[in-house]
N, CA, C and O of each residue as an XYZ file, in Angstrom:
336
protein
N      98.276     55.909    109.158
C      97.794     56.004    107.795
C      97.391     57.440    107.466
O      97.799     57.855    106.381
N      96.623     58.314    108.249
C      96.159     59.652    108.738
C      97.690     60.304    108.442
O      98.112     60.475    107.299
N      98.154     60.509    109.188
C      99.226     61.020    108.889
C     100.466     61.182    107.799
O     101.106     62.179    107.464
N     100.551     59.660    107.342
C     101.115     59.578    106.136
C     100.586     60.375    104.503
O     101.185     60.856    103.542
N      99.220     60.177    104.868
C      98.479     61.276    103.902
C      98.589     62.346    103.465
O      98.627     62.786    102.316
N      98.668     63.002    104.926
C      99.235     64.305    105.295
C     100.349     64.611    104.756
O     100.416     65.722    104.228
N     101.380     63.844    104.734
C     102.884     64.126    105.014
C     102.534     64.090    103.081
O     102.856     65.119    102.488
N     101.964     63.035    102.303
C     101.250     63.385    100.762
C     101.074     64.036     99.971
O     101.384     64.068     98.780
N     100.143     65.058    101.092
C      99.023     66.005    100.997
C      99.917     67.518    100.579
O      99.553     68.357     99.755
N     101.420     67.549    101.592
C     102.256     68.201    101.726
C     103.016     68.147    100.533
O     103.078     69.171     99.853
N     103.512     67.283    100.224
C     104.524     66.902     98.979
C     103.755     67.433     97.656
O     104.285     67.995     96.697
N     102.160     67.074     97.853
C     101.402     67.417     96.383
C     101.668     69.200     96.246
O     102.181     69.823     95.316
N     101.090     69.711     97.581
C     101.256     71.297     97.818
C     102.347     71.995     96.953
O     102.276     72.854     96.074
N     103.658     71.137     97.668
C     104.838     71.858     96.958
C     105.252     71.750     95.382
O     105.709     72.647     94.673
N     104.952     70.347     95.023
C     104.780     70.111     93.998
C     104.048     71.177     93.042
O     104.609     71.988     92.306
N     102.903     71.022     93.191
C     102.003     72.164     92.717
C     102.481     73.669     92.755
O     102.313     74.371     91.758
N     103.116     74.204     93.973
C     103.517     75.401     94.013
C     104.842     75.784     92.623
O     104.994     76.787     91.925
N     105.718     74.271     92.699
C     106.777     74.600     91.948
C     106.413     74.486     90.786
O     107.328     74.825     90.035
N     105.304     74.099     90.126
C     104.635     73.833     89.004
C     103.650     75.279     88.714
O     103.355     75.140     87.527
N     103.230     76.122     89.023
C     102.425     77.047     88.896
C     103.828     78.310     88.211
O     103.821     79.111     87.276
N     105.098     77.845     89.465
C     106.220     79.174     89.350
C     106.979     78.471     87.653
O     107.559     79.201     86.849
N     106.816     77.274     87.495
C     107.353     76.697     86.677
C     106.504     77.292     85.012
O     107.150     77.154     83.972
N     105.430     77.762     84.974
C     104.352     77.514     84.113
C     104.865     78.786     82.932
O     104.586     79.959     83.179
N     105.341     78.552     82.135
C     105.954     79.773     80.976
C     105.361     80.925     81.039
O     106.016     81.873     80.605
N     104.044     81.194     81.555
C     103.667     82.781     80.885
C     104.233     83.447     82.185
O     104.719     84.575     82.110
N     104.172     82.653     83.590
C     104.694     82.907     84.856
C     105.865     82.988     84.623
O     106.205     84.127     84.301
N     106.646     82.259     84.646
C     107.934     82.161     84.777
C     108.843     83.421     83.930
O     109.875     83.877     84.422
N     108.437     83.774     82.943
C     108.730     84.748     81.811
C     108.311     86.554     82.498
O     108.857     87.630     82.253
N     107.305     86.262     83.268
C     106.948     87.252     84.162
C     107.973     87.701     85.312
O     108.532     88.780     85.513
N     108.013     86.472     85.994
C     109.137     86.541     87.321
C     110.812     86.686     86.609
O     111.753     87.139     87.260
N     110.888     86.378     85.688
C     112.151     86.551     85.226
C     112.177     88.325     85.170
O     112.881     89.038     85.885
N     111.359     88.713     84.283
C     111.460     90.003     83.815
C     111.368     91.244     85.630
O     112.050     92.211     85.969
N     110.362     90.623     86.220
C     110.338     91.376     87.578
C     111.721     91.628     88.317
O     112.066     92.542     89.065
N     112.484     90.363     87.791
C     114.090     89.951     88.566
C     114.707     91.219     88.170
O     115.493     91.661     89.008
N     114.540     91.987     87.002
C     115.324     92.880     86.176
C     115.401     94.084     86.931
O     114.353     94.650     87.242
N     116.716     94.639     87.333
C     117.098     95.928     88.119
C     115.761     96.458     87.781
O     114.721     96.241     88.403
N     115.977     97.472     86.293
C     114.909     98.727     86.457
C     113.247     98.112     86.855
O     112.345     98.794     87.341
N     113.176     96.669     86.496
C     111.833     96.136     86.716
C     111.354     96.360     88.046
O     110.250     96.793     88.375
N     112.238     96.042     88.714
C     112.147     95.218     90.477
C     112.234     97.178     91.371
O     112.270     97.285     92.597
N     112.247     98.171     90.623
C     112.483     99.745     91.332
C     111.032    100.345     90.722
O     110.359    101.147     91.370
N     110.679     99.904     89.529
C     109.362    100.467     88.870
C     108.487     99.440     88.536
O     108.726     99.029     87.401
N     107.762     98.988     88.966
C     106.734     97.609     88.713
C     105.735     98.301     86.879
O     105.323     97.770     85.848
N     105.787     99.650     87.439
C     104.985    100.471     86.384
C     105.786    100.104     84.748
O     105.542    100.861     83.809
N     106.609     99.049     84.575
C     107.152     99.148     83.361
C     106.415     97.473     83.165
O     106.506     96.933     82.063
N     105.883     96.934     84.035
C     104.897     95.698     83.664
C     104.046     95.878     82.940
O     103.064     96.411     83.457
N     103.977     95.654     81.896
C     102.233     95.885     81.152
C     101.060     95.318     81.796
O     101.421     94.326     82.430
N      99.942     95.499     81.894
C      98.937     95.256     82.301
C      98.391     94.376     82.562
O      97.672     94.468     83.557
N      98.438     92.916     81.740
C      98.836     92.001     81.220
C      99.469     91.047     82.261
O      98.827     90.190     82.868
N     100.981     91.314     82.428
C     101.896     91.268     83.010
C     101.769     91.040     84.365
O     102.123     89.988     84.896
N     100.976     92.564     85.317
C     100.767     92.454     86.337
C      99.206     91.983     86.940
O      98.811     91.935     88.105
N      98.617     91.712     85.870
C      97.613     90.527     86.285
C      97.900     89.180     86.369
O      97.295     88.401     87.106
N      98.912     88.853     85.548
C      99.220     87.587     86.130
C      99.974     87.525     86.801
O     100.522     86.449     86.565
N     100.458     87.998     87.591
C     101.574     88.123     88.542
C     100.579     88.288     89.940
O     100.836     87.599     90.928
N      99.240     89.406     89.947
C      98.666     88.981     91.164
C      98.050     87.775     91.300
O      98.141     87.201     92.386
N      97.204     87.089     90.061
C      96.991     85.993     89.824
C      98.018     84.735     90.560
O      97.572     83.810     91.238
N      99.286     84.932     90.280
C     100.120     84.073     90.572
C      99.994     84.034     92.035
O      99.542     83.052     92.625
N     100.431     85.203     92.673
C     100.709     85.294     93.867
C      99.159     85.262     94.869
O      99.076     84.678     95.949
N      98.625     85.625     94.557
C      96.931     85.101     94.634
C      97.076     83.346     94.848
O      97.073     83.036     96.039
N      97.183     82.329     94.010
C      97.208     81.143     93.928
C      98.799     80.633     95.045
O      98.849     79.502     95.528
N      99.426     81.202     95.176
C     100.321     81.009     96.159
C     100.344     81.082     97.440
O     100.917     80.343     98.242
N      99.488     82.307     97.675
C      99.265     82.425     99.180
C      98.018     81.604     99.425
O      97.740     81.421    100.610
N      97.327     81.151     98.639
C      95.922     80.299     99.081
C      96.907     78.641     99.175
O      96.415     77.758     99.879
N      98.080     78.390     98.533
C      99.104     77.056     98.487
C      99.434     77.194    100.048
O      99.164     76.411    100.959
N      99.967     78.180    100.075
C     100.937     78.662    101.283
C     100.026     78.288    102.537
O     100.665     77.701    103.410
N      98.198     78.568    102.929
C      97.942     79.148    103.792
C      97.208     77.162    103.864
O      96.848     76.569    104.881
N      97.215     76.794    102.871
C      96.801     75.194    103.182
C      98.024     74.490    103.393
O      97.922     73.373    103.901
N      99.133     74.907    103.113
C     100.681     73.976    103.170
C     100.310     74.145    105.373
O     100.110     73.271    106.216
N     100.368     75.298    105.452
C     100.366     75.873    107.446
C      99.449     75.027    107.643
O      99.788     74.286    108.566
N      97.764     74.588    106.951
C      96.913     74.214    108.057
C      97.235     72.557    107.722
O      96.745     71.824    108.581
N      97.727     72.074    106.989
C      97.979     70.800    106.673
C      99.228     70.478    107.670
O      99.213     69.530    108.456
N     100.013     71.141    107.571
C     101.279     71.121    108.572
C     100.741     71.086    109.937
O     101.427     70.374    110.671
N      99.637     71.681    110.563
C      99.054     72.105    111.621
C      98.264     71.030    112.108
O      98.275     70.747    113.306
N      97.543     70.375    111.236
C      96.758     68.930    111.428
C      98.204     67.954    111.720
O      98.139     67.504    112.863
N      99.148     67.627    111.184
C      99.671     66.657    111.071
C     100.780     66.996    112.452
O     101.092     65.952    113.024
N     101.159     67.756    112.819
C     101.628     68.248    114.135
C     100.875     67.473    115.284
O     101.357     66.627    116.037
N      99.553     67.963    115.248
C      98.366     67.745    116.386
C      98.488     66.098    116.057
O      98.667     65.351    117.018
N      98.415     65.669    115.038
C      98.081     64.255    114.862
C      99.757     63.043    115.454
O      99.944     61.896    115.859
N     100.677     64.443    115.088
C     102.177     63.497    115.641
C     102.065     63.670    116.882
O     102.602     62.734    117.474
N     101.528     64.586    117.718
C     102.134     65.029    118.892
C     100.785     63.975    119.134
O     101.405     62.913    119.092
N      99.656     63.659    119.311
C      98.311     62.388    119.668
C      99.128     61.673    120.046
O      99.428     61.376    121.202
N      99.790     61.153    118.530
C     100.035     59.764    118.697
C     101.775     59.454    119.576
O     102.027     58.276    119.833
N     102.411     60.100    119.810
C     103.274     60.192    120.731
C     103.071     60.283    121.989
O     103.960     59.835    122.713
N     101.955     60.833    122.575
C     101.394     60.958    123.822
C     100.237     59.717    124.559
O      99.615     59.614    125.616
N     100.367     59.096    123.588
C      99.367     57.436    123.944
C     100.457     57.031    124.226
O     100.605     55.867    124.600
């Protein structure tokens, strides 16, 4: 049951992650970053721009670093219950 949660817990993570990259003022951001001269000079981001972009990536790596310890519990919890 523990585990199935987990495996949940995981699905919500990604969910959420693809929903944050999904979110228009983001998405309109990462598009424009995609752009040759964008992606060689970040300095053509307005201000604006590159606050939400650390913002973004800010909220991603805090997704990212609970997706590892959730993955990390549910490992320990497969490898338990395989070893009874």
């Amino acid at each position: 049951m523990l585990l199935r949660n987990l495996y949940k817990t995981l699905y919500n993570i990604n969910v959420r992650k693809q929903a944050e990259t999904e979110e228009p003022s983001v998405k309109a951001v990462l598009e424009k970053r995609e752009r040759r001269d964008v992606s060689r000079d970040e300095g053509l981001l307005t201000r604006n721009e590159r606050e939400t972009l650390r913002e973004w990536e800010l909220r991603m790596e805090k997704l990212t670093v609970l997706e590892a310890r959730v993955e990390q519990v549910a490992f320990i919890l497969k490898d338990l219950g395989s070893s009874t």
